[in-house]
C-alpha positions in Angstrom: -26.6 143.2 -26.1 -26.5 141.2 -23.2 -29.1 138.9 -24.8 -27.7 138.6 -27.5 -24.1 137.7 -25.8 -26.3 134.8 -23.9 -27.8 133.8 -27.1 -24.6 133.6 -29.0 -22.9 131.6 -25.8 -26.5 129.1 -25.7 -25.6 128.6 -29.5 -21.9 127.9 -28.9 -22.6 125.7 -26.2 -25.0 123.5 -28.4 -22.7 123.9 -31.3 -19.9 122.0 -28.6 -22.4 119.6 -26.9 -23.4 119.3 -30.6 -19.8 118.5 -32.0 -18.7 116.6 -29.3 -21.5 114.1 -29.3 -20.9 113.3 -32.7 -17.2 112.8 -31.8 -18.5 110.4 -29.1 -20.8 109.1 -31.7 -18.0 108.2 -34.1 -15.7 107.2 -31.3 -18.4 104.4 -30.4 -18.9 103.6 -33.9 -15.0 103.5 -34.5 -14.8 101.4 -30.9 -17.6 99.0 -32.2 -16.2 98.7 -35.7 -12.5 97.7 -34.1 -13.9 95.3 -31.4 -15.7 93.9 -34.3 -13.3 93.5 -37.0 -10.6 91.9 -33.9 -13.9 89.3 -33.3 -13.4 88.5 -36.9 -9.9 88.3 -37.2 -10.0 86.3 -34.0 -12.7 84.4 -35.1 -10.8 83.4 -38.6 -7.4 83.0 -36.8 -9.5 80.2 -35.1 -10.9 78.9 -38.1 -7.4 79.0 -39.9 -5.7 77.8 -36.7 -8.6 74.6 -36.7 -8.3 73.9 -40.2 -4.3 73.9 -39.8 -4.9 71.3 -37.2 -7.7 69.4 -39.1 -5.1 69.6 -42.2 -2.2 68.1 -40.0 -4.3 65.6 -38.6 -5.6 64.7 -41.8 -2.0 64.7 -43.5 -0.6 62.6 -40.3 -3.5 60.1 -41.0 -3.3 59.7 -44.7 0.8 59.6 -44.2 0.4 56.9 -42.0 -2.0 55.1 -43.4 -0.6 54.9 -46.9 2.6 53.8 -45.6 1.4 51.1 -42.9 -1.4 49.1 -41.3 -1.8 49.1 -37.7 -3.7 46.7 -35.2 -3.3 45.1 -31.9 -3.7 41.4 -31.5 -5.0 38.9 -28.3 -2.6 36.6 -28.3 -3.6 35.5 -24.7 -7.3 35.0 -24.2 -7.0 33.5 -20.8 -5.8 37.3 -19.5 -7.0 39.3 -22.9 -3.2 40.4 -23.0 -2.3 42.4 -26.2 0.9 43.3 -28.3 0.8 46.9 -29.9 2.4 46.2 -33.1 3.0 48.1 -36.7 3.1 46.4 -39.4 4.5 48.3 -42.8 4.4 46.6 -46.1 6.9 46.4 -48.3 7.6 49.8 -51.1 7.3 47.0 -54.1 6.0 43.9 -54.3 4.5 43.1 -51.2 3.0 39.6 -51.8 6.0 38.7 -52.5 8.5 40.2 -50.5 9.9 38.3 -47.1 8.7 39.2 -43.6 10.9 40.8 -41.2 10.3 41.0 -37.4 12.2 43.9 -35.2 12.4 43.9 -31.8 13.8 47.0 -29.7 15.5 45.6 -26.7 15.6 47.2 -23.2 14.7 45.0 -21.9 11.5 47.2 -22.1 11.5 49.5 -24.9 9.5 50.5 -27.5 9.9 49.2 -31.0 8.1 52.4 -31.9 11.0 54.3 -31.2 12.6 52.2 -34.0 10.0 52.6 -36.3 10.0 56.4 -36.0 14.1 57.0 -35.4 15.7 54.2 -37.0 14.4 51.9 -40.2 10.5 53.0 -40.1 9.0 53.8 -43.5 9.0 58.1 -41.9 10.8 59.5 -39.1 9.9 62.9 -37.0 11.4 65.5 -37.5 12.2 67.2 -33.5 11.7 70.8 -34.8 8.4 70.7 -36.7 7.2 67.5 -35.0 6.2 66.6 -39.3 7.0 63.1 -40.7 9.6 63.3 -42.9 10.0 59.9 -45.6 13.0 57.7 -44.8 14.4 56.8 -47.9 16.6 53.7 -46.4 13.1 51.8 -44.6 13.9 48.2 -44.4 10.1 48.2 -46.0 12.2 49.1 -48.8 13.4 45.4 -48.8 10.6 43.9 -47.1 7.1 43.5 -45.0 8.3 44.9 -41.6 6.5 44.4 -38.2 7.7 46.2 -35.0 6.6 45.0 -32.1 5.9 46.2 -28.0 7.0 43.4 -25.9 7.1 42.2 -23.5 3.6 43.2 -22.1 3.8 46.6 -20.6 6.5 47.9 -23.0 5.0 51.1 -25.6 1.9 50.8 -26.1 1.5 46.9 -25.3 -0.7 47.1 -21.8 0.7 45.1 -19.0 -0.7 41.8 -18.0 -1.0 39.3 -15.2 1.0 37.1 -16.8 4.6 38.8 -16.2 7.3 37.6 -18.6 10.2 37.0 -16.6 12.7 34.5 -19.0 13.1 34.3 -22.5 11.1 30.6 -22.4 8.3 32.2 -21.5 9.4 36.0 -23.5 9.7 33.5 -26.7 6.5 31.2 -26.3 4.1 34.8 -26.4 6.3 35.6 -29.6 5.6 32.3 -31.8 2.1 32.9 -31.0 2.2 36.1 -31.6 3.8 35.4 -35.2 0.8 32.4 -35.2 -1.5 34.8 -34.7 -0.3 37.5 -37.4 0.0 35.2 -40.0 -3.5 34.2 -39.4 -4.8 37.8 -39.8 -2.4 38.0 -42.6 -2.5 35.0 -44.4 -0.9 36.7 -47.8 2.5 36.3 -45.6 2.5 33.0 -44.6 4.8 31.2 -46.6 7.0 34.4 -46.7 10.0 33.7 -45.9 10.9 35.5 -42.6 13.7 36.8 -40.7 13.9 37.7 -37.0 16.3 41.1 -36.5 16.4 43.2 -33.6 19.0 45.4 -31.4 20.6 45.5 -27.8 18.7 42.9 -25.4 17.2 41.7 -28.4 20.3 40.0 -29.0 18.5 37.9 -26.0 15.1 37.9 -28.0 15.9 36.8 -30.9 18.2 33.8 -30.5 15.9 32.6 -28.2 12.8 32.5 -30.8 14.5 31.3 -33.1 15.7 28.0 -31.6 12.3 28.1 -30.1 10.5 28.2 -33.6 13.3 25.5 -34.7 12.1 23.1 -32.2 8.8 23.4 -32.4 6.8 21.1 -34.6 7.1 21.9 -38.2 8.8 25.0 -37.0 5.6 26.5 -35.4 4.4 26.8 -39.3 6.9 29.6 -39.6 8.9 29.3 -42.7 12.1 31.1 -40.6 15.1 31.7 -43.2 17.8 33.9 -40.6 18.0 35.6 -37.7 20.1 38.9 -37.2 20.8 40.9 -34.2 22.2 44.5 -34.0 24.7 45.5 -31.1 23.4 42.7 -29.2 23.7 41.7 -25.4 24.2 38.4 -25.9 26.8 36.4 -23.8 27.1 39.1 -20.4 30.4 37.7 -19.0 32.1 37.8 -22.3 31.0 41.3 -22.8 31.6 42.6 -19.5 35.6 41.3 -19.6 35.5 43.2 -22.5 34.7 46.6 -21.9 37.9 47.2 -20.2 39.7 46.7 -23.6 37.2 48.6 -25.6 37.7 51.7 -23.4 41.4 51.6 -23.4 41.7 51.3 -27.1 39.2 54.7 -27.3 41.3 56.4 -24.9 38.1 56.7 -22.1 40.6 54.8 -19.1 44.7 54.7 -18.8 46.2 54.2 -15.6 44.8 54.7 -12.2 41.1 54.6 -13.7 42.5 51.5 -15.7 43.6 49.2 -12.5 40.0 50.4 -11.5 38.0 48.9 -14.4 40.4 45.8 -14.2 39.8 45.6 -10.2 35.9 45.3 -11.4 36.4 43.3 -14.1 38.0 40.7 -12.2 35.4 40.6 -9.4 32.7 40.9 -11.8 34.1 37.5 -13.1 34.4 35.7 -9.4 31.1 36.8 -8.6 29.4 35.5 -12.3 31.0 32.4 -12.5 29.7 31.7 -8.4 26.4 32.2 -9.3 27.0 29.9 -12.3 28.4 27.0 -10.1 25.8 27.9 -7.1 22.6 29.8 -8.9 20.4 31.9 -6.9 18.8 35.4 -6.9 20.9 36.3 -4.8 24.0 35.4 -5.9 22.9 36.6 -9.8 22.0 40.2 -7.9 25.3 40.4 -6.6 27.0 39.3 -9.7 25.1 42.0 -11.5 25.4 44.7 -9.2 29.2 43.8 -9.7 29.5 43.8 -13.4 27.7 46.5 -13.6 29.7 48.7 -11.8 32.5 48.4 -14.3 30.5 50.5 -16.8 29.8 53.2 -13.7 33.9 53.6 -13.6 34.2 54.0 -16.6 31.5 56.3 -17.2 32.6 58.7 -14.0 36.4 58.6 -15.4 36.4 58.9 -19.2 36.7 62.2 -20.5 33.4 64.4 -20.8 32.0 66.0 -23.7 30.8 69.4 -23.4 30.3 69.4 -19.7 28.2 65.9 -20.3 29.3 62.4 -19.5 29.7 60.2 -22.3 26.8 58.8 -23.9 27.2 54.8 -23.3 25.8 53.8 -26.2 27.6 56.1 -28.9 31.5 57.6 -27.1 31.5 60.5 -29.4 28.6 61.8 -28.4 27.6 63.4 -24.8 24.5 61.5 -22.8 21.9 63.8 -22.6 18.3 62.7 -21.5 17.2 59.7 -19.7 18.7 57.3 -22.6 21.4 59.3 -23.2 19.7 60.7 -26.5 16.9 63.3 -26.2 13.8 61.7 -27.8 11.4 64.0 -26.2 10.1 65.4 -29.4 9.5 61.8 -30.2 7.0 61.3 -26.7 5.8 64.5 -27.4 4.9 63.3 -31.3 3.6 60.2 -30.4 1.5 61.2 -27.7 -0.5 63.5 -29.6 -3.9 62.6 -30.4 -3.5 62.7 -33.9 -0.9 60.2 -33.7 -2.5 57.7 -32.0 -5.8 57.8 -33.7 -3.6 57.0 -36.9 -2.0 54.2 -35.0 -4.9 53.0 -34.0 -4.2 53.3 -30.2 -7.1 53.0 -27.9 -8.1 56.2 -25.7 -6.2 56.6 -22.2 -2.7 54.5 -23.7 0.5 56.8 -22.8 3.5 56.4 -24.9 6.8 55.9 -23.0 10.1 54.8 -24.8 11.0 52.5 -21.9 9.0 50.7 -19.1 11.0 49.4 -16.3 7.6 47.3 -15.4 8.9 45.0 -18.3 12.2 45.3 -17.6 13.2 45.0 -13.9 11.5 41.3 -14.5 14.0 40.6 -16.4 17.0 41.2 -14.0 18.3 37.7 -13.9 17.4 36.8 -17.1 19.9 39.7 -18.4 22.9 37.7 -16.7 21.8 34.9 -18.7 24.0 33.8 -22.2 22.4 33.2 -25.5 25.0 31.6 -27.0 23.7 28.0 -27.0 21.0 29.1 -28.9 23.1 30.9 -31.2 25.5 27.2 -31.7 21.6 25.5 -32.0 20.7 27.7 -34.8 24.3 27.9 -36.8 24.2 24.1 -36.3 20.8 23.9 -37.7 21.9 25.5 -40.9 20.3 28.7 -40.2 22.3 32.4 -41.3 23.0 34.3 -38.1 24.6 37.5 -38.5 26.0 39.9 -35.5 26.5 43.7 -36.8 27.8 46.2 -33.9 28.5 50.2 -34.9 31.5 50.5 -33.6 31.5 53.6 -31.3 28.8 52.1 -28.9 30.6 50.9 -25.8 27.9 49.2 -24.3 27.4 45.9 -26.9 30.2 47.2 -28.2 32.0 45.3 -31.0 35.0 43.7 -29.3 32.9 41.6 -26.9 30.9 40.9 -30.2 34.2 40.0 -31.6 35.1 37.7 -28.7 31.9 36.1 -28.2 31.0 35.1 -31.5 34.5 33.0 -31.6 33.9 30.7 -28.5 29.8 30.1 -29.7 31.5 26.5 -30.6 28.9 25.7 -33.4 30.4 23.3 -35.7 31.7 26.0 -38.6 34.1 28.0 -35.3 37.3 27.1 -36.4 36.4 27.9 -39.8 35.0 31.4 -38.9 37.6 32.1 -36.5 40.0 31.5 -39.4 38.6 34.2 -41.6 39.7 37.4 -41.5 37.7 41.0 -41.0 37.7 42.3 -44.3 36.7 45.9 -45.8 32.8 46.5 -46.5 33.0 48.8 -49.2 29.6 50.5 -50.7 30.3 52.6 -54.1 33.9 52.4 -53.3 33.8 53.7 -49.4 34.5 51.8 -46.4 32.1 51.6 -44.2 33.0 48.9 -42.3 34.5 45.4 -41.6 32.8 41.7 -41.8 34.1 38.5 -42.0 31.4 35.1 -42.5 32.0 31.2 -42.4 29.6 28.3 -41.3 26.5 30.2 -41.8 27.8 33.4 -39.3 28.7 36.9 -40.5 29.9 39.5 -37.9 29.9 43.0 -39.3 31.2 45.8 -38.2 30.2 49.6 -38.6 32.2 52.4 -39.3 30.8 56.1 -37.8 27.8 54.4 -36.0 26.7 54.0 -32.5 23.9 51.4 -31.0 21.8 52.7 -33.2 23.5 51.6 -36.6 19.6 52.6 -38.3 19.5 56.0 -37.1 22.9 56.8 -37.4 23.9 55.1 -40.8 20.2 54.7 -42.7 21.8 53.4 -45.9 24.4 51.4 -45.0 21.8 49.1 -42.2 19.9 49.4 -45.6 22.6 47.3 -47.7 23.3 45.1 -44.5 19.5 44.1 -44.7 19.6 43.9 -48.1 23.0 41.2 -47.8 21.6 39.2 -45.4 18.2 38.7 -47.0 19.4 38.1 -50.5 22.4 36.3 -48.9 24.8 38.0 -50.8 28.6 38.6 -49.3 29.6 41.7 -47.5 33.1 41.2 -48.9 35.1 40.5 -51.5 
């Protein structure tokens, strides 16, 4: 019996052993199986994730490449210098559409942050970091170039050979036009037309008389120059910022006296340096003038806990231009995008460089408005557009400085009236033109008039090309 217990317990204890090494057998077999379909899955999530990438890099590549052509020229072979620059044809007719040159201002920042926030053929989108088509490109109107400058600004590597006036600022440009028109000889006779925004409104009337006096106008066939919420004449624009903040409600009493108290020094100290020029007296000046926007700034109203952003009042500053472009560093940073822009291995992005601009310091307290009168007087259109909630061009010292230029059509254009700009029967802004100058100004727009109005800067292109009136 006893035996037979034993027996029966050996066989029950084999039966267990038995059972549960075919549990562990199927455990490991489950176990293996698991680990191996995760090393699948894992495996095809990297696939899929690479092939995402390849796809987006791909899609970013054809995008850009269907919409523009990129290269970097030498201009300077004596210091191989370079100018990053984009160049985007026109939607129809390119061979026979004009040229257009833009130029961000700064002094120092990127004209790829034009091309890819304000009147570039796509712009980013911040949330998906996707390009998205802008419907209201200038290329719509014409073969547009964007351009780093001066060197060390974008993608344009610095040089030896820093640029520290608009003689020598303007003298790299016309060869810099020479030496695209020579890569591109289809645009050569084009007619062109040099636009650009903020200290471009230092750029540009500076080329242009430059190209004007040049022999046989540098063998650029120049038709206008524009400028967008331009710094242009300093003093002028600095007297006027007291006015400009009063009338938007930013200053009244106490905070008023203050910007007046600056003001007023800002103008003894400018006009010194005029009558006795030296660094040292333009720093001061500077430092003077400037602190008229820093009262205003610390004493206007703030908006949602933020100061105001300088360059549009109804909008709070937030970032280190006051907007927050960081999706477009983080866009234009990624190796994707540079490989479709062409962009050299080890180049870093940044919007602004202060290496291009704090060379520039005296040359900001500079005015442009005898090359404005040289070019009016020359016959060639100038127009001035401003939106009119940035404060720092803003458009009453646009206003003011364009009627003292003294070209010979001022008392005629200081005798016409602002007018409405209506498009499909909306206002959308104010201009007023006589003896070859148009001053426009924008309704809902900040220093960005591109960004923040796409279709109206569309038509103002459009106008100023065809030369058609912005009024009735």
């Amino acid at each position: 019996m006893m035996m037979m217990m034993m027996m029966m317990m050996m066989m029950m204890m084999m039966m267990m052993m038995m059972t549960m090494m075919t549990m562990m057998m199927m455990m490991m077999m489950m176990t293996m199986m698991m680990m191996m379909t995760m090393m699948m899955m894992m495996t095809m999530m990297m696939m899929m994730t690479m092939m995402t990438m390849m796809m987006m890099m791909m899609m970013t590549m054809m995008m850009m490449m269907t919409m523009i052509i990129i290269v970097i020229v030498m201009i300077t072979p004596e210091f191989q210098s370079k100018f990053f620059y984009i160049l985007a044809e026109a939607r129809k007719a390119p061979e026979t559409a004009p040229l257009v040159l833009w130029l961000t201002g700064g002094p120092g920042c990127s004209s790829v942050t034009a091309f890819f926030a304000e009147n570039g053929p796509a712009r980013i989108n911040a949330q998906t970091l996707q390009l998205e088509r802008n419907a209201d490109a200038w290329n719509n109107e014409a073969n547009v170039v964007w351009v780093d400058q001066p060197f060390g600004t974008g993608f344009s590597p610095e040089s030896p050979d820093v640029e520290t006036n608009e003689e020598i600022i303007s003298l790299y440009l016309v060869d810099f036009l020479q030496g695209l028109l020579k890569q591109f000889p289809a645009y050569a006779k084009a007619p062109l037309y040099i636009t650009g925004e903020s200290y471009a409104g230092r750029y540009v009337p500076s080329l242009c008389a430059r190209i004007l006096n040049t022999v046989n106008k540098a063998g650029l066939n120049l038709r206008g120059c524009a400028t967008g919420d331009p710094w242009s004449v300093p003093l002028t624009q600095y007297e006027t910022y007291g006015a400009f903040a009063t009338a938007n409600g930013l200053i009244h009493g106490a905070s008023k006296l203050a910007v007046d108290a600056a003001t007023f020094a800002c103008r003894e100290l400018y006009n010194s340096a005029v009558a006795n020029p030296s660094i040292e007296k333009w720093i001061e000046a500077e430092d003077a003038c400037s602190a008229i926007m820093a009262l205003i700034i610390e004493t206007a109203p703030k908006i949602d806990g933020h100061h105001i952003n300088v360059y549009d009042i109804k909008k709070p500053s937030i970032g280190k231009l006051g907007y927050n472009f960081t999706f477009m560093s983080d866009y234009v940073n990624m190796p994707a995008t540079r490989a479709a822009l062409g962009v050299p291995a080890g180049y870093k992005w940044t919007d602004c460089s202060t290496t291009a601009g704090i060379p520039l310091l005296i040359d900001r307290m500079m005015s442009s408005g005898p090359d404005v009168q040289a070019i009016l007087d020359a016959g060639l259109p100038y127009m001035v557009y401003s939106g009119k909630n940035d404060l720092i061009c803003n458009y009453v010292g646009a206003e003011a400085w364009t009627a003292e230029i003294g070209f010979a059509g001022q008392d005629a254009f200081n005798a016409a009236h602002l007018a409405p700009w209506t498009i499909a029967g909306k206002e959308v802004g104010q201009a007023k033109a006589a003896g070859g100058l148009t001053l426009v100004n924008i309704e809902d727009a900040g220093h960005l008039v591109p960004m923040d109005q796409p279709a109206v800067a569309s038509v103002l292109l459009h106008n100023f090309i065809h030369g058609k009136p912005f009024t009735a």
